[in-house]
C-alpha positions in Angstrom: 113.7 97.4 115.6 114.8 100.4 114.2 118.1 101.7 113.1 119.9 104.8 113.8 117.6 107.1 111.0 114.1 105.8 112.6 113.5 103.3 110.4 112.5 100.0 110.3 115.4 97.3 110.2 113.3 93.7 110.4 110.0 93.3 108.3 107.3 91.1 108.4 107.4 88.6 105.2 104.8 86.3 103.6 105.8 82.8 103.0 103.1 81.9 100.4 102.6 85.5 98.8 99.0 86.9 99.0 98.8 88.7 96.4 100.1 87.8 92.7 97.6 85.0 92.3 99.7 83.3 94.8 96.6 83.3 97.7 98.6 83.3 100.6 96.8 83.7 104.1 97.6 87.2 106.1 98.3 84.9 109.2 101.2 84.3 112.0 102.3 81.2 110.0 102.3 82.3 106.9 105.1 85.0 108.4 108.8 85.6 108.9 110.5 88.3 110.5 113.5 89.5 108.3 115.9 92.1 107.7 114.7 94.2 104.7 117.5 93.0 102.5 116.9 88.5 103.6 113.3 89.9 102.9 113.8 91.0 99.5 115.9 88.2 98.4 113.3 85.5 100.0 109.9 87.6 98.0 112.8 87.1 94.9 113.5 83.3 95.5 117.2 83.3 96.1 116.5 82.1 99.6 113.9 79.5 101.1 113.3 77.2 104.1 113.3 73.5 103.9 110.8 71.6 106.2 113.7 71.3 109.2 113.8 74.5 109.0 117.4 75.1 107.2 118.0 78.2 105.3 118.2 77.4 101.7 120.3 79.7 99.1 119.8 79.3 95.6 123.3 78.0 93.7 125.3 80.9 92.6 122.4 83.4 92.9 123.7 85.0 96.5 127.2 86.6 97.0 128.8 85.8 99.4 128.7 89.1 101.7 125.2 88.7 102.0 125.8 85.2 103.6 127.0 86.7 106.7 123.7 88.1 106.8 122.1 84.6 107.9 121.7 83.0 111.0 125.1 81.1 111.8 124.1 78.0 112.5 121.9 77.7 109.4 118.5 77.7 110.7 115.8 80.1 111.2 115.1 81.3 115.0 111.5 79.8 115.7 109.1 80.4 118.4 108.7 77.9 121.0 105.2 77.7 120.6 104.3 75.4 118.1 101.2 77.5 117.2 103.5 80.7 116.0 105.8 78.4 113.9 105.8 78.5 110.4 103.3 76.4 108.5 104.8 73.3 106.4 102.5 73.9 103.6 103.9 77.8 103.3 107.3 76.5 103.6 107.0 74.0 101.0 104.7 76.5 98.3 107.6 78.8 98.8 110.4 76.4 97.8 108.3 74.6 95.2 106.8 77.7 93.6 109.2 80.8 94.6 112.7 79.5 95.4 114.5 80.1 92.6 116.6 76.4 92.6 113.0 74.4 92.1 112.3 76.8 89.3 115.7 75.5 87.9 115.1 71.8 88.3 111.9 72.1 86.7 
């Protein structure tokens, strides 16, 4: 998708990282598309996915204009193949070791 200046409005972001010591795979299930901006803030931690599949914001961290940015019913959009959905063990590296509310309870 791209906007009105040619470039790219969606990106292609890693769950697990794979670089930064993190190790992550280069894989369809290590993946989410996102806007460059829900990009940014997911690589940052201020926005995860739990294991149903709900967006997560971090507590105070994300203003509210940027909520309206999110899927409305609070989930991400998932493939219906069950091969092209995100991996558990992605989603649950990213919340335990990115997301910036584990980082607080820890």
């Amino acid at each position: 998708m791209r906007n009105g200046g040619g470039r790219t409005e969606v990106d292609a972001a890693h769950i697990k990282p794979v670089g930064e010591g993190h190790n992550g795979p280069d894989s369809i299930r290590n993946g989410l598309a996102l806007s460059k901006t829900v990009h940014w803030m997911f690589d940052r931690g201020l926005l995860s996915i739990d294991s149903d599949y709900k967006i997560l914001t971090a507590k105070g961290l994300v203003p509210e204009p940027i909520l309206r940015l999110l899927s409305p019913s609070g989930y991400i959009a998932q493939p219906m193949n069950h091969l092209y959905q995100p991996h558990q063990a992605f989603l649950e590296y990213h919340r335990n070791k990115i997301f910036k509310d584990a980082k607080a309870g820890a």
